[in-house]
C-alpha positions, 0 to 999 in steps of 0.5 A: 080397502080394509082386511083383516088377516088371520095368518098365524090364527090356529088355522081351523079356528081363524078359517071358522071366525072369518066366515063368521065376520064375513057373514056378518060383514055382508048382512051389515054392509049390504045397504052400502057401495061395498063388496065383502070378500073373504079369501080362506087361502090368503087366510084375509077378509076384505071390505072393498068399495064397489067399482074402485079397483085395480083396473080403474085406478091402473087406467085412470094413471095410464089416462093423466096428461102425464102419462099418456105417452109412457111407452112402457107398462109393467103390472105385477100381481098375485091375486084375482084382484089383479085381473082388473089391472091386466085387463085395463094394461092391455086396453090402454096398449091397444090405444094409440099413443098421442104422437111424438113432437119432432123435438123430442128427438125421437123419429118414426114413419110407424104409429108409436105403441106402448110396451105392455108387460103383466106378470103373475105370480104362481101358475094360475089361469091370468090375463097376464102374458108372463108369470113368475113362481114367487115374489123372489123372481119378481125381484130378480126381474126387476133388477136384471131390468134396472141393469139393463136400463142402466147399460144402455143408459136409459 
């Protein structure tokens, strides 16, 4: 994506020209696989391309060999863009893992299932579960959670 960002523009006049470069943007780029998207509360205009977003690269990520018997998922966002992510989260979690060999040390009668944890930041309507108030907290949980990995030695 590529965003222009008008934060410390005089706030009238910024808010006027990103209009303005979103019109303009949306009439030149319409032939084009882009969406134009402009956001006065972020103070940022944004040229994305179409059907590339959050959502197709956290399940392309959950979907690589790799990754596939993660059993852990944590999504973070802030903003209506990071909806595609939750939602490809949590249908990744509702698929099965692939099962555990023997020797991987690890023993269960039950299916194993991913741990699928989506934070928001702010209060806002989301498909994430857990919300946090701002960025600071989203820290704070990352800490306390390296801590208690730490603990118990994983």
């Amino acid at each position: 994506a590529a965003v222009w960002c008008y934060h410390d523009a005089d706030p009238d006049f910024g808010r006027y020209q990103g209009t303005q470069l979103h019109k303009q943007l949306v009439q030149q780029l319409a032939s084009y696989p882009v969406s134009v998207v402009h956001s006065p509360s972020k103070c940022t205009v944004e040229v994305r391309i179409r059907c590339v977003n959050k959502g197709v690269t956290t399940d392309s990520i959950l979907c690589q060999q790799r990754n596939r018997s993660a059993d852990f998922v944590l999504c973070a966002g802030d903003d209506h863009s990071d909806e595609f992510m939750f939602a490809a989260s949590i249908a990744r979690a509702r698929a099965p893992l692939p099962p555990v060999s023997a020797a991987s040390g690890r023993h269960s009668s039950a299916a194993p299932s991913r741990r699928t944890f989506n934070i928001t930041v702010g209060r806002k309507p989301s498909r994430a579960t857990l919300y946090v108030e701002d960025t600071r907290q989203v820290l704070f949980f990352l800490q306390a959670l390296t801590q208690h990995a730490l603990t118990l030695g994983v």
